[in-house]
VEXVO-6691 format. One record per residue (C-alpha): x, y, z. Coordinates in steps of 0.1 Angstrom, whole numbers, plus 5000, padded with zeros to 4 digits. Example, Ala and Ser with C-alpha at 12.3 -4.5 7.8 and 13.67 -1.06 7.14 Angstrom:
<pts>
512349555078513749895071
</pts>
This chain:
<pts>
821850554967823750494999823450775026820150955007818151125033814951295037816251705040815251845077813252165058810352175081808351895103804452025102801751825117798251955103798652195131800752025162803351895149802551555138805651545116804851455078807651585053806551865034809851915012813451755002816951944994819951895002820751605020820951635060822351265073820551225112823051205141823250915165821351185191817451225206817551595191818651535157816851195150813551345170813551585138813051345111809451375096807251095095806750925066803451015056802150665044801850595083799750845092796750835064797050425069795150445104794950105112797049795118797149435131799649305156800348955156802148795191803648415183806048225199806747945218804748095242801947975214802147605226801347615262798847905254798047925291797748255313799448445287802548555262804648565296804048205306807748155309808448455330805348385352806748005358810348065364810748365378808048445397806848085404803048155404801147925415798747905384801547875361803047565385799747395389799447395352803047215344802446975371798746885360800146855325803646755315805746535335808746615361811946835340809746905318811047285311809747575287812647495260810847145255807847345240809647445214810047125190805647115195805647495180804947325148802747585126801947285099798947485096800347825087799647975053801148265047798748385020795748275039796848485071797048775042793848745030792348785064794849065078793549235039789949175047790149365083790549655066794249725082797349885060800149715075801149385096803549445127804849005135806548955173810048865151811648775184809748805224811248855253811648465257814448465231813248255204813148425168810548355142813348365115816548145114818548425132822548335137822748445170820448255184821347915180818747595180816047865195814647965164812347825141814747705115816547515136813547385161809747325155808647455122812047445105810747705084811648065081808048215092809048575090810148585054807048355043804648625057806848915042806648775011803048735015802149085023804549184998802149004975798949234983799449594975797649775003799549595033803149705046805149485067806149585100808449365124808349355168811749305180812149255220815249465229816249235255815448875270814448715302816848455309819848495282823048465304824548775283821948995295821748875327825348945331825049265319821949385345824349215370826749475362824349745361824849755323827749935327829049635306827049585267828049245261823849135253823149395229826549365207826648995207822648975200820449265200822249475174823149205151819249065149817949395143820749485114819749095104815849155101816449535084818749425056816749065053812849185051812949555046809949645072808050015071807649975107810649875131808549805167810749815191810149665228811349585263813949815274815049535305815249845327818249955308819450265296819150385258823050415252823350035266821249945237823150175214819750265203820350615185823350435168821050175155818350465145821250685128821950375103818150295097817150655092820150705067821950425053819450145053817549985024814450125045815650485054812950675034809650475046810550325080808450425111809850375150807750345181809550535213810850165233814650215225815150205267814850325297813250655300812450695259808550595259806450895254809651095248811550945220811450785186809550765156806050795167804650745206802950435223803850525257801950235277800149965262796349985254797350415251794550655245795051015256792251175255793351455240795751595208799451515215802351735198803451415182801951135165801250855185799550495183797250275204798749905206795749675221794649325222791149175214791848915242791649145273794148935293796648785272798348905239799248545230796848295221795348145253793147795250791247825284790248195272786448305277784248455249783748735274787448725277787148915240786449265234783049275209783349435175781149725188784249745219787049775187785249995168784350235192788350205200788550275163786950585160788250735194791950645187791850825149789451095160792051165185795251175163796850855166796650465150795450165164797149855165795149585170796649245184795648905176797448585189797648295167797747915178800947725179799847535146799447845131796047915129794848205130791248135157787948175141787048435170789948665157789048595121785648705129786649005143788649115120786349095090783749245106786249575115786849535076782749505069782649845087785550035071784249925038781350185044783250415066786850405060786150705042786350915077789550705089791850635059793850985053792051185077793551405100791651535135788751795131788952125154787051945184787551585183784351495201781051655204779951865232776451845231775651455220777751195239779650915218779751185185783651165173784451375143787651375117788451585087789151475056791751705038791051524999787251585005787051865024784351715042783651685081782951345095780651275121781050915136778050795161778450525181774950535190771850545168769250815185766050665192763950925179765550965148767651295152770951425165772351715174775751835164777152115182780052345185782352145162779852185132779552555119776652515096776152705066772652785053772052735021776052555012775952295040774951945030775051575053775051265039774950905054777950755044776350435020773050595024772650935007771551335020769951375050767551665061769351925092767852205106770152485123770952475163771552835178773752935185775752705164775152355150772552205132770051915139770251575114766951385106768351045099765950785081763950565100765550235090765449885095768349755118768649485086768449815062771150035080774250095056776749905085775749785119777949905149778750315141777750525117779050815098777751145085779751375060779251715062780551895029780352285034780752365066782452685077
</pts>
């Protein structure tokens, strides 16, 4: 029913906060303000889903040089790697808008690029609907002939992959959607004005995300690049207002904090803060990790290096030490301009979903244990899960000699405490004064091990 709302009865957090709704009432509609749409609980499906893929593709797709910022990096900044690859290349007036009719994706299959995002393990999708260069993924009507309706694929990419997902039960849809762009003369006006003028965000920003919202119904609204401007130049709580209370979304949609200047780590649905964002510690809110397996580029890159790419024991150590410590990680991959999705991404994402097959058990619908890492043993990471009741102990490193030592995190009790191998089966533990205990884990095979790169004990019994 129009203007339904989750009731503001109390925003709990397994401790600090972390917002999951715990109770409806009477309905309380959000205002178009930081303090009142700061208040609205999480949606809890975000928090227990742990893990998500974020796909950058673009037009930025067909040079596939340097990285999802080519255009920037060639026009505005003129760098010299960026000039020396036009002139090598593509002949004189040659400009980034020609690249457009070559972003083709005659290879993309939405179902196929389901199937793999399914076999990674992840719970939802988040696609770059529009970058900062302009051109939308969808056939938006305010961006005429620079979208890929009208030019390239001629295809509406966005709704084939939300109907994709849509297809596969354990994947939610979630939709990027750059705030502002580089070299749109509205915007550029605007800044030139010190945005005390909005002529950008009502003529394009607003309508698109309205558009996408009412069009594909995403569970996750990402939000980026403020263009150095203000929140109300966006009219960003206005927007959130609508989407938290009167949209076809408004009970399962989750925000990030980029609504403009000033909001990351402050504002919004959940926190990202800064790109590649681990805290190190428990934050008051709940927060995510946004990273890319290419360590340079979040676009697809041809001249990338295999060492260019983070290894699968690199993502899931980032894994364990992003959930462990409260939040989600998104993990980025960049297709190719055909729409391919590279066999190096591929293979990295089935072997994250090879790993959470034995262990997703401590990362799906966990929450963070009372020390999140161990004090005594280095590269220990522990969660909780509330549905077990059951301690998990992640090592990133298997001891040589066959034991390790969990401290201070672990209260053992004699004679109730059991540990298991997650895949394997109960393990032997001695006690560790003054608290703790000592695992015997099984001299195995590297070929006989239940998963290869980290590997998890549950402890049922604990105090």
């Amino acid at each position: 029913m129009a203007g339904r709302c989750w009731a503001v009865l109390a925003c709990v957090g397994l401790g600090l906060g972390l917002g999951l709704l715990i109770g409806t009432g009477t309905c309380s509609r959000y205002e178009p303000t930081w303090e009142s749409l700061d208040s609205r609980p999480l949606p809890d499906w975000y928090d227990q889903a742990k893990f998500g893929i974020f796909i950058h593709w673009g037009v930025f797709s067909v040079p596939s040089f340097g990285s999802e910022w080519f255009w920037y990096y060639l026009r505005h900044q003129r760098a010299q790697p960026y000039v020396d690859f036009m002139k090598a290349n593509y002949p004189p007036g040659f400009t980034y808008q020609d690249f457009a009719p070559q972003f083709t994706a005659e290879f993309f299959n939405a179902r196929r690029w389901v199937e793999v995002l399914a076999a990674s393990g992840a719970q939802y999708a988040v696609l770059t609907t529009k970058h900062h260069e302009g051109f939308t993924l969808w056939g938006s009507e305010t961006s005429w002939n620079w979208n890929a309706v009208d030019v390239g694929p001629k295809r509406d990419l966005v709704g084939e992959l939300a109907d994709a997902l849509r297809s596969h039960s354990h994947l939610r849809l979630g939709l990027y959607h750059s705030l502002f762009e580089w070299f749109n003369p509205l915007y550029e006006q605007d800044a030139a004005n010190a945005f005390k003028t909005n002529h950008f965000p009502t003529a394009k920003t607003l309508p698109e995300l309205y558009d996408i919202v009412t069009k594909y119904r995403p569970d996750v609204v990402w939000s980026d690049g403020d263009g150095n401007a203000p929140d109300p130049y966006w009219n960003s709580t206005g927007f959130l207002a609508w989407l938290y209370n009167d949209s076809p979304v408004r009970d399962t949609v989750v925000t990030n904090d980029r609504w403009g200047r000033g909001c990351m780590c402050k504002h919004g649905g959940f926190y990202t803060c800064t790109d590649r964002f681990v805290p190190g510690h428990l934050l008051p809110r709940k927060w995510e990790n946004c990273m890319t397996i290419d360590r340079y580029s979040w676009g697809y890159r041809r001249n990338a290096q295999l060492s260019d790419y983070l290894t699968i024991q690199d993502l899931i150590s980032t894994l364990v030490r992003t959930v462990a410590l409260g939040g989600n990680l998104l993990m980025n991959i960049g297709p190719t301009h055909d729409g391919v999705i590279a066999p190096i991404f591929e293979e990295r994402l089935r072997q994250v979903g090879s790993w959470l097959a034995v262990n997703g058990e401590a990362i799906y619908n966990s929450t963070y244990w009372r020390a999140q890492n161990d004090s005594l043993t280095p590269h220990v990471w522990y969660t909780f899960g509330p549905r077990q009741k059951a301690v998990y102990a992640m090592l990133l490193d298997w001891p040589k000699d066959g034991v390790v030592v969990l401290g201070e995190p672990v209260l053992a009790a004699p004679g109730g405490t059991q540990v298991e191998l997650l895949h394997y089966g109960p393990l032997k533990w001695d006690p560790v004064k003054p608290s703790g205990l000592q695992v015997h884990l099984p001299p195995l095979a590297f070929n006989q091990m239940p998963c290869q790169w980290a590997w998890t004990l549950k402890l049922t019994g604990v105090a």
